[in-house]
C-alpha positions as CSV (number, residue, x, y, z in Angstrom):
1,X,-27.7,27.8,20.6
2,X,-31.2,27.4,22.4
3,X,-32.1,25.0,25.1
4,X,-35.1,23.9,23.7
5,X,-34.8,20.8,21.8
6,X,-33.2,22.6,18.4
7,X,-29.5,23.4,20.0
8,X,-26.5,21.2,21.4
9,X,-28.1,20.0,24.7
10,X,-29.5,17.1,22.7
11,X,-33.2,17.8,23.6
12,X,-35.1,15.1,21.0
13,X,-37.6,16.5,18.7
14,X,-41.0,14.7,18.9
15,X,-40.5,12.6,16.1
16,X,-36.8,11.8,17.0
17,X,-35.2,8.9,20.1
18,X,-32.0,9.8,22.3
19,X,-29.7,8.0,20.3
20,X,-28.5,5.9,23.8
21,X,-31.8,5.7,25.0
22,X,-30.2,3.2,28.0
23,X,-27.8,5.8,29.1
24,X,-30.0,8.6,29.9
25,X,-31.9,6.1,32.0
26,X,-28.5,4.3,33.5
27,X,-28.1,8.3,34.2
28,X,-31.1,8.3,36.9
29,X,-29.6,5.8,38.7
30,X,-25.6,6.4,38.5
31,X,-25.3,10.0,38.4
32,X,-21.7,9.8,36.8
33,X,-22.4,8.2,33.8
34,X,-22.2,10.5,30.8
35,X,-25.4,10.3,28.6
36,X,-24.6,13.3,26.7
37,X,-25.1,13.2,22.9
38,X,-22.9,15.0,20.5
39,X,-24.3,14.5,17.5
40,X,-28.3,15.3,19.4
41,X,-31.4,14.3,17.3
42,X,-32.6,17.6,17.8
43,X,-30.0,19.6,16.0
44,X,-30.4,20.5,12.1
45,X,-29.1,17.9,10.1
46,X,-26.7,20.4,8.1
47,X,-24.9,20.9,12.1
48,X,-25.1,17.2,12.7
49,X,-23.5,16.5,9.0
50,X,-21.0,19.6,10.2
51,X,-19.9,18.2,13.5
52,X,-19.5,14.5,12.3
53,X,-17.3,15.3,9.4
54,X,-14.9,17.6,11.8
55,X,-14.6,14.7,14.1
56,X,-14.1,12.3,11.5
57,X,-11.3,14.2,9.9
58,X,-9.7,14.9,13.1
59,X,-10.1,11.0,14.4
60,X,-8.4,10.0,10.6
61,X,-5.6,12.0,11.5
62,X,-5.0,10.3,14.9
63,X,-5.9,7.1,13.2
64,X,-2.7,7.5,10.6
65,X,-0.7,9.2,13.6
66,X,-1.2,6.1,15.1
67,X,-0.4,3.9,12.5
68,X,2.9,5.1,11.5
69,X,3.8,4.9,15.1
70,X,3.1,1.0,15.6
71,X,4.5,0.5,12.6
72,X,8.6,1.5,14.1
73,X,8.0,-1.4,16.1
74,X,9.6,-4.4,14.6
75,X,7.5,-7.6,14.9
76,X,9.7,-10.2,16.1
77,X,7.2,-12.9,17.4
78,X,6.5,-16.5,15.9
79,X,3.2,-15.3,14.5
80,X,4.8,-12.6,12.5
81,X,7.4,-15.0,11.3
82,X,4.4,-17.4,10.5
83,X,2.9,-14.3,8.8
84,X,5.4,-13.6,6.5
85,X,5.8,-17.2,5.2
86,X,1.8,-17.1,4.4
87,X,2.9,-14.2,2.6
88,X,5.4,-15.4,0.7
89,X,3.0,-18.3,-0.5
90,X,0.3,-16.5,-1.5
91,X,2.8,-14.3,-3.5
92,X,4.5,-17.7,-4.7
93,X,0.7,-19.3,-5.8
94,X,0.1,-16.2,-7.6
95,X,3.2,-15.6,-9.8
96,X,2.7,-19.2,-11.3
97,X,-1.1,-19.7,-11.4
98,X,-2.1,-15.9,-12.2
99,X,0.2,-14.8,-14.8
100,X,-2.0,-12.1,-16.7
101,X,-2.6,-8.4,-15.8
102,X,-3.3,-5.7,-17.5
103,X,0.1,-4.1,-16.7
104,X,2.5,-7.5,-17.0
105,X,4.5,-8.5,-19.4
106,X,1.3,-10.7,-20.5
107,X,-0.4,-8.0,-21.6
108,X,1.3,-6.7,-25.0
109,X,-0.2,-3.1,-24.6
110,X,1.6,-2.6,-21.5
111,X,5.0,-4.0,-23.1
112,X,4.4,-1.0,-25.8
113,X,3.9,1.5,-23.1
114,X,6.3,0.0,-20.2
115,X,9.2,2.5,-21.1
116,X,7.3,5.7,-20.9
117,X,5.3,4.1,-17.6
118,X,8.6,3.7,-16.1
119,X,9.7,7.0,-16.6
120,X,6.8,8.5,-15.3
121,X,6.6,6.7,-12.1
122,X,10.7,7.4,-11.4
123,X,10.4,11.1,-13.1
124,X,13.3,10.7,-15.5
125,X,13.0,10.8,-19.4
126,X,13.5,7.6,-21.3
127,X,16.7,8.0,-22.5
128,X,18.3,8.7,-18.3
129,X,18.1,4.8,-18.1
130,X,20.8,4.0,-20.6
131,X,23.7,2.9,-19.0
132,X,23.0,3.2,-15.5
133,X,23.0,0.9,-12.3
134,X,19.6,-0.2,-11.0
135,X,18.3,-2.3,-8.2
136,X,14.6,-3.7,-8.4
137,X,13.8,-4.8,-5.2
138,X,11.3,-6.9,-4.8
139,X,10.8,-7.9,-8.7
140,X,8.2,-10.1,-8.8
141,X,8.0,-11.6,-12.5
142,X,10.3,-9.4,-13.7
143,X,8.4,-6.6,-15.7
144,X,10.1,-3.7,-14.5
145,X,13.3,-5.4,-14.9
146,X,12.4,-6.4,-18.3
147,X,11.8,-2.8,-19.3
148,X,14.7,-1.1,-17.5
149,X,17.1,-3.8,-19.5
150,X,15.4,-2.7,-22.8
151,X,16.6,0.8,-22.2
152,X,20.3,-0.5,-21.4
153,X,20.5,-0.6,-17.9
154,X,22.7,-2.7,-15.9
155,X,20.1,-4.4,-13.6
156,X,20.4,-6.8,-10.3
157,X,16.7,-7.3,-9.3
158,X,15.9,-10.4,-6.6
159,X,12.6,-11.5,-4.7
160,X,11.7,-14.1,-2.5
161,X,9.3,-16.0,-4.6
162,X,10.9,-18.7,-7.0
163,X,7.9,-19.0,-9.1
164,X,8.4,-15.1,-9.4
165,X,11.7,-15.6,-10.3
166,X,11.2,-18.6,-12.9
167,X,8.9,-16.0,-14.8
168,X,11.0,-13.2,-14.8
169,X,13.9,-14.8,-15.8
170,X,11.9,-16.4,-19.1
171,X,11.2,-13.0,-20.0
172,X,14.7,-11.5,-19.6
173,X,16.1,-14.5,-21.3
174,X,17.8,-12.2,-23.9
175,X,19.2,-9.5,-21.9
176,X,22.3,-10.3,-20.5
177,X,22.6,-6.6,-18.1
178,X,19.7,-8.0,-16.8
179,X,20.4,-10.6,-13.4
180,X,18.1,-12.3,-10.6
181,X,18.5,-13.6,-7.5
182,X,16.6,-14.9,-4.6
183,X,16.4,-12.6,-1.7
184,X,14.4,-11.8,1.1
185,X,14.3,-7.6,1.8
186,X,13.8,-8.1,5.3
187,X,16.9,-9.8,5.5
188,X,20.9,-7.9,4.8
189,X,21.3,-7.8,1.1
190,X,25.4,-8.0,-0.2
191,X,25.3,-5.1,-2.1
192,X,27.2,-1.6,-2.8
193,X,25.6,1.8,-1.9
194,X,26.6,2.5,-5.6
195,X,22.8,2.5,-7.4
196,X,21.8,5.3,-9.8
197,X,18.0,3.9,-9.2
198,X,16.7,1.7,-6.3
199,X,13.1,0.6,-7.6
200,X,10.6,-1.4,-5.5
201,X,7.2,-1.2,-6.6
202,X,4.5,-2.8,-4.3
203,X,6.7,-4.5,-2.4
204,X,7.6,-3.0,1.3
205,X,3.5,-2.9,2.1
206,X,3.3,-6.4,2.0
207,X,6.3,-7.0,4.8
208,X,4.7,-6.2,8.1
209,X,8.1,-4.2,9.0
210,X,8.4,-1.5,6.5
211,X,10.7,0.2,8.3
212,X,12.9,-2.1,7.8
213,X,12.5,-3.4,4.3
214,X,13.2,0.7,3.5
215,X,16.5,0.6,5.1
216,X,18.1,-2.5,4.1
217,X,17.3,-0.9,0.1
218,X,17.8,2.7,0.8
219,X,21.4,1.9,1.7
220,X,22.0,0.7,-1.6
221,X,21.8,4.1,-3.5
222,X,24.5,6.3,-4.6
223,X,24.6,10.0,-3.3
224,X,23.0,12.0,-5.6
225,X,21.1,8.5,-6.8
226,X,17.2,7.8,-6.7
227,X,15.0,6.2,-4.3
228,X,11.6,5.2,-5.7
229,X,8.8,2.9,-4.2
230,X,5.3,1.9,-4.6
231,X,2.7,1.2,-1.8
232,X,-1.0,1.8,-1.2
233,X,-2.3,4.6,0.1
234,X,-4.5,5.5,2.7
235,X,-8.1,6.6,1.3
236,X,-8.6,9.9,-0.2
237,X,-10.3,11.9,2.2
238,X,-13.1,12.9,-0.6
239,X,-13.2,9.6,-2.1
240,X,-15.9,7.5,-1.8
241,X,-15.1,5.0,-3.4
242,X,-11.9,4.5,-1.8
243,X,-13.6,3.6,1.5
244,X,-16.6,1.3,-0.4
245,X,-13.5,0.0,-2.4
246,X,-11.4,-1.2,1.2
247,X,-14.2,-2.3,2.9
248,X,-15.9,-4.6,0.3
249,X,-12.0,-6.3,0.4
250,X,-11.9,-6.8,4.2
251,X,-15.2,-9.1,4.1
252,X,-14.1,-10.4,1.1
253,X,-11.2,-11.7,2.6
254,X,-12.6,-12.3,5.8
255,X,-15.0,-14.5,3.6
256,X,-13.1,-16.4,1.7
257,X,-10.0,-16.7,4.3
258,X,-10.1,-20.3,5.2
259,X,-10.0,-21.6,1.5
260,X,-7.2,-22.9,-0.3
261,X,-5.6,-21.1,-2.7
262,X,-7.4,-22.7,-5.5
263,X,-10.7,-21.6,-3.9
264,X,-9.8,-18.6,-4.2
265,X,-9.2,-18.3,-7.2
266,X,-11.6,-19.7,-8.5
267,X,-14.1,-16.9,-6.7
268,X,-12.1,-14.0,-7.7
269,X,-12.5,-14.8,-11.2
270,X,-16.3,-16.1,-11.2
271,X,-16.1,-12.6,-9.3
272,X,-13.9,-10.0,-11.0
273,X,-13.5,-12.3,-14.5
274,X,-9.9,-13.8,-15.4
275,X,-8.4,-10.7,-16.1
276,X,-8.6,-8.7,-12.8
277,X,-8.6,-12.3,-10.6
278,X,-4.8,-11.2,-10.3
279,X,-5.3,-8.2,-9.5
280,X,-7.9,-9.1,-6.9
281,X,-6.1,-12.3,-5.4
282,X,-3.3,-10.1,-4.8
283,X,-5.0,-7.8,-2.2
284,X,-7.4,-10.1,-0.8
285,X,-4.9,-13.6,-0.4
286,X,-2.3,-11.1,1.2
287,X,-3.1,-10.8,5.1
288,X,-0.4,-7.7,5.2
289,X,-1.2,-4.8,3.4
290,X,-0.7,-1.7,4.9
291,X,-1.7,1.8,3.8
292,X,0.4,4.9,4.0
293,X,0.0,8.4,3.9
294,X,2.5,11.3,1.4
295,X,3.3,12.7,4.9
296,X,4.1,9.8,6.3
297,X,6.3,8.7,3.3
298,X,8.0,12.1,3.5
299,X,8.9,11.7,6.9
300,X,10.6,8.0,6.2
301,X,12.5,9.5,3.4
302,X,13.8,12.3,5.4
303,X,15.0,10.2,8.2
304,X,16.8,8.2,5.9
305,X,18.7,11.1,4.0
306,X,16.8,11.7,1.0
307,X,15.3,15.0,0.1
308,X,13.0,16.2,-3.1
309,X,10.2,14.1,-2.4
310,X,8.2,13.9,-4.8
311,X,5.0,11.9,-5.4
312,X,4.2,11.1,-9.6
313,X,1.3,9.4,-10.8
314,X,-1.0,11.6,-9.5
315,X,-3.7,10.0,-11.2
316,X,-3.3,7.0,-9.2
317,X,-5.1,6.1,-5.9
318,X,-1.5,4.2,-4.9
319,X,1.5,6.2,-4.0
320,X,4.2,6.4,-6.3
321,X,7.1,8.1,-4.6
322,X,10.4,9.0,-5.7
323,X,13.4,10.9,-3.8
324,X,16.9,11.8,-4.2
325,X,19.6,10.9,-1.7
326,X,21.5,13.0,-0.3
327,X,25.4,14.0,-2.3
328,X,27.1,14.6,1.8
């Protein structure tokens, strides 16, 4: 490159300004201080574009490296304790006062399509489910439940949300394979490592010690048995809407984070209408939701004994992830 305003040296063009116009003069009078520009107003815009999306890609990388890492250390301070019981209330305000989505129970589209989506999501056909052993972790109000009892499993599912619970068992009502209880999955949970399928489907994001909540329920499966989970996913890289789409939520719950729970729902729906306010109040009310990449995923699975990763769903900006454990 030349040295005359065009190349990297960061020359202006006429019609340009340095872009730290203070540091090039700090630069007369401290020598040390770096005023170089590495983006320069004088380049072309096509190597300006060039040089901000490698740096970009490289500092996302480091961004997710970086992630994952703080995330093996388990919170154990009062404010993540206090955390986690906001988090269970917002998840408790939701299950009673929000009970429509488009892919509940509530919706009777879904319950037509809730075998197939099942089996898609866990990669077994329709017919696998009869007869076996499955643990949904993290249930919620009980729709997965409800369709893995309708195909004749034997299912143990718990949460830590009554109201959850209330509206999960109403639904199961009539299945008697079909049992709840109230547990927390950061906490020891009395069960056998005997399950053909241990399901948790947006569940171990919301904890704020994922590392954990994926231990105490990957010890649960069977060798040879299924692991599958749920949980949202860093932006696609050539997504744009994925970034518009997590940014408009982080002022929106910045915005709105000192009203009651009422308040809030009451501007999600003027907002997003009744229908999606669920959907909405879910990822905004929540003050933990953490985003993951495949790799990343991949990793946690392999530490914990699982191999064939595999990610289904494809279509779908979350992450649906399901591995087998390990038969030695």
């Amino acid at each position: 490159m030349s040295d005359d305003g065009t190349g990297f040296n960061g020359a202006p063009r006429a019609s340009e300004h340095w872009l730290f116009p203070r540091l090039d003069k700090m630069k007369g009078l401290v020598p040390s201080v770096s005023a170089t520009i590495y983006e320069p107003a004088g380049m072309e815009a096509s190597q300006r574009i060039r040089m901000l999306e490698a740096k970009v890609e490289y500092l996302l990388d480091e961004l997710y490296r970086c992630k994952s890492a703080l995330r093996q250390i388990s919170p154990k301070s009062e404010l993540a304790t206090a955390l986690m019981q906001y988090q269970l209330s917002t998840f408790d305000y939701q299950w009673k006062a929000l009970p429509y989505h488009d892919e509940f129970l509530t919706n009777p589209v879904w319950r037509e399509k809730a075998f197939e989506d099942v089996a898609r999501r866990s990669d077994k056909p329709v017919d696998w489910f009869a007869g076996k052993k499955i643990l949904d972790a993290g249930c919620g109000p009980g729709r997965h439940s409800w369709a893995f009892g309708m195909l004749g499993a034997e299912v143990t599912a718990f949460d830590a949300s009554e109201n959850g619970l209330e509206a999960a068992r109403r639904d199961c009502a009539g299945l008697p394979n079909v049992r709840f209880e109230r547990r927390n999955i950061l906490e020891p949970l009395p069960y056998g490592s005997d399950f053909d399928l241990v399901w948790s489907y947006g569940v171990v994001h919301h904890t704020g010690d994922m590392a954990r909540a994926f231990n105490n329920i990957a010890q649960h499966v069977k060798p040879s048995g299924y692991l599958y989970i749920m949980v949202y996913a860093e932006p696609r890289r050539a997504n744009v809407f994925d970034y518009q789409y997590y940014h408009e939520v982080a002022v929106i719950r910045d915005a709105i984070r000192s009203l009651n729970f009422d308040q809030k729902q009451s501007i999600l729906e003027k907002l997003e209408g009744k229908t999606q306010a669920l959907a909405w109040f879910d990822a905004i009310s929540s003050e933990i939701n953490e985003l993951y990449t495949v790799e990343e995923l991949r990793v946690l699975f392999g530490w914990l004994g699982f191999t064939d990763v595999k990610r289904t769903m494809p279509e779908e900006t979350m992450h649906n992830v399901v591995a087998r454990k390990s038969a030695g």
